[in-house]
C-alpha positions in Angstrom: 29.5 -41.1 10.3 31.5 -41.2 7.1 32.5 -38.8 5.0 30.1 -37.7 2.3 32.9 -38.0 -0.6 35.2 -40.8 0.4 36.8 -43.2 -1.2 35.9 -46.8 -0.3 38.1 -50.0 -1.7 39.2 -53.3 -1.2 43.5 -52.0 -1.5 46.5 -53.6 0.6 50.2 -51.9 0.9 50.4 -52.0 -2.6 47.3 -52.4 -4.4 43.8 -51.5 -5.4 40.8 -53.5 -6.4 38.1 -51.6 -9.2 35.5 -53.2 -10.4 34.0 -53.7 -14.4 31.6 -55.8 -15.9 31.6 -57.0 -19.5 30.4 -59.4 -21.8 31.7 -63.1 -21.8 33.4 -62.6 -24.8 35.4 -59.3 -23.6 35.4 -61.0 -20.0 37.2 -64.6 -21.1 39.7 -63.2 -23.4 40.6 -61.3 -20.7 41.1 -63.8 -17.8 43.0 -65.9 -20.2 45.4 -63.7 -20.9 45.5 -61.7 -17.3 45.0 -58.2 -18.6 42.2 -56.8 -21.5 42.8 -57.8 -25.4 40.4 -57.9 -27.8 37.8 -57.6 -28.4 38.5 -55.1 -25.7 38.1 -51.4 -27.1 41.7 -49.5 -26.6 40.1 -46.9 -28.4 37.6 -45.5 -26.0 37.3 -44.7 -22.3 37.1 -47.4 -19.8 35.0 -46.7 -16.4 36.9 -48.5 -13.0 34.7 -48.5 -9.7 36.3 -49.1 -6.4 33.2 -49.8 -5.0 31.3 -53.4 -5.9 27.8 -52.2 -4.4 27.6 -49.3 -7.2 28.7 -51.5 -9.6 26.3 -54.5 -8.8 23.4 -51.7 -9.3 24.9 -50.5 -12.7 25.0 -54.2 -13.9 21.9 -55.3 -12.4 24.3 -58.2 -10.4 25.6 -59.0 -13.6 22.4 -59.4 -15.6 22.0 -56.6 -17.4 22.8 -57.6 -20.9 26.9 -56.6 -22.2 27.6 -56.7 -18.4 27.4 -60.2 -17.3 30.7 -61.1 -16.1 31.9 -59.4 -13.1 36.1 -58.8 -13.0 37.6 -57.9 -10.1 40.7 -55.6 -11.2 43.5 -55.0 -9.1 45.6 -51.9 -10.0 48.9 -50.7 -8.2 48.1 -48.1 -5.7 50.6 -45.9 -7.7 48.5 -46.3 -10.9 45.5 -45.6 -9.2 46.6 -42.6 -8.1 48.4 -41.4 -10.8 44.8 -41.1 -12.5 43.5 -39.1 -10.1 46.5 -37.0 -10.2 44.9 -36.4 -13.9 41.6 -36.2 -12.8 38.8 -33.5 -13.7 35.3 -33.9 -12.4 33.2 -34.1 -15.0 31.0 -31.1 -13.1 34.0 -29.0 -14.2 34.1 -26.9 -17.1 33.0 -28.6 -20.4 36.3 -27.6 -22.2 38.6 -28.7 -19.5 36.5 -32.0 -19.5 36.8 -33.3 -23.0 40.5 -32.2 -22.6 41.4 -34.6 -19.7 42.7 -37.7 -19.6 40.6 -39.0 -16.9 36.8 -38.2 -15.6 35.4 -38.5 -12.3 32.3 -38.3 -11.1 30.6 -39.1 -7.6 27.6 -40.7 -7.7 25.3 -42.0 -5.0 26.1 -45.3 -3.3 24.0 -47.9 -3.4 22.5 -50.7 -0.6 22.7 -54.6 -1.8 19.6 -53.7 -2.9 20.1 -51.1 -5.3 18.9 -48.2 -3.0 20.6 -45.1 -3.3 22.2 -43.8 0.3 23.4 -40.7 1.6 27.2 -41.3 1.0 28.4 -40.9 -2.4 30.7 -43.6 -4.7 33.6 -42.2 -7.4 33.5 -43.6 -10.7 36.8 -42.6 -12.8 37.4 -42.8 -16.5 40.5 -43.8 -17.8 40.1 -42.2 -21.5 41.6 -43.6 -24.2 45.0 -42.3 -24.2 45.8 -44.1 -20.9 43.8 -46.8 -21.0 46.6 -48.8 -22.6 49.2 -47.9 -19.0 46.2 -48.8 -17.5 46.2 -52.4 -18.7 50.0 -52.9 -19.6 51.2 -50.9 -16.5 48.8 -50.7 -13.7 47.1 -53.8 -13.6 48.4 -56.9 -11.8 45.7 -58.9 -12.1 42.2 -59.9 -13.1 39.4 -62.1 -11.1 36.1 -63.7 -12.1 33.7 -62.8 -9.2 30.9 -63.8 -11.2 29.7 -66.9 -9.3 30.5 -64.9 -6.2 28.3 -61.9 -6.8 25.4 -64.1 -8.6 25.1 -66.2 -5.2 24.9 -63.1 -3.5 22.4 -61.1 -5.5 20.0 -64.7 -5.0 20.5 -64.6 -1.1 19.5 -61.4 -1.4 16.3 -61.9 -3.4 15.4 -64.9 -1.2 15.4 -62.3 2.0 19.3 -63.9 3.2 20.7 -60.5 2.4 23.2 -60.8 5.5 24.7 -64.3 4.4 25.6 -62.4 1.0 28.3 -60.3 3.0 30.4 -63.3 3.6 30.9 -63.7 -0.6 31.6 -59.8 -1.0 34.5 -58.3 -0.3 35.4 -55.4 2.4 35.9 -52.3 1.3 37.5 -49.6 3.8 38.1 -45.7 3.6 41.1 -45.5 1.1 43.7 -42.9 2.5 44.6 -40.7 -0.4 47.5 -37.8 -0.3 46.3 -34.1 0.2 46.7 -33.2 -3.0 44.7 -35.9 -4.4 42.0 -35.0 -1.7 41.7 -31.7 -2.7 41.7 -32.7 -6.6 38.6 -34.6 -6.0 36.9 -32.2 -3.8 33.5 -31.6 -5.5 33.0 -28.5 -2.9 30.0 -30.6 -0.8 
């Protein structure tokens, strides 16, 4: 049985892959230019999400309206954990919250249909004041999996909720340091 709090991702030696969705506009200036200008916001906090299930329920399979295009974002490992090293859950004291640099929070994670299951999914902030490392330093590069995840969400409406695994990708424990571990700990 898996951990309770556990990080699960699709990563490789090097990298990570989160998870946003945004509007075409934001989406397509985006992709053209393989990291976020405008009208991306650099001036507020951006949400990553290594996990694709949570993020499909948060964007209704990219319907829900602002959140139609699905990227895939992949991060250097060392970026990644660089802003968990700056982490505070956002449980934590209120002060030391609107202080940090980055927010985490856990939150359940969710089947292909939306249900909430016993295992939970972290959600991490990059605020504002790192958001531009984020895109000029940590990213390596962007993906469209709009079409993918749209096919998928219909095979799962139309009851073929076992041929949409074969258009999602695999997301595994991700091994973080101690340290890390311990700075994510939400005492569960």
């Amino acid at each position: 049985m898996a951990p309770q709090y556990q990080i699960r991702a699709d990563y490789d030696a090097h990298t990570i892959v989160v998870y946003q969705a945004y509007a075409p506009a934001i989406a397509d200036a985006a992709l053209r230019a393989g990291r976020f200008v405008a009208p991306f916001s650099f001036r507020r906090m951006t949400w990553i999400k290594p996990s694709l299930m949570w993020l499909m329920h948060r964007s209704n399979w990219a319907r829900k309206p602002g959140q139609e295009r699905v990227l895939a974002v992949r991060m250097t490992r060392e970026g990644w954990e660089d802003a968990l090293s700056q982490a505070v859950l956002t449980t934590a004291d209120p002060a030391a919250v609107a202080q940090a640099a980055v927010h985490v929070q856990w939150d359940p994670e969710r089947s292909p249909r939306g249900a909430a299951l016993n295992h939970y999914s972290i959600q991490v902030g990059i605020g504002r004041h790192l958001v531009r490392t984020f895109n000029d330093d940590w990213i390596v590069g962007l993906t469209d999996l709009t079409p993918q995840v749209r096919k998928a969400a219909s095979l799962i409406r139309t009851g073929h909720a076992a041929r949409s695994q074969g258009l999602l990708p695999a997301e595994r424990a991700y091994p973080l340091p101690r340290e890390l571990e311990n700075r994510l700990a939400t005492g569960g």
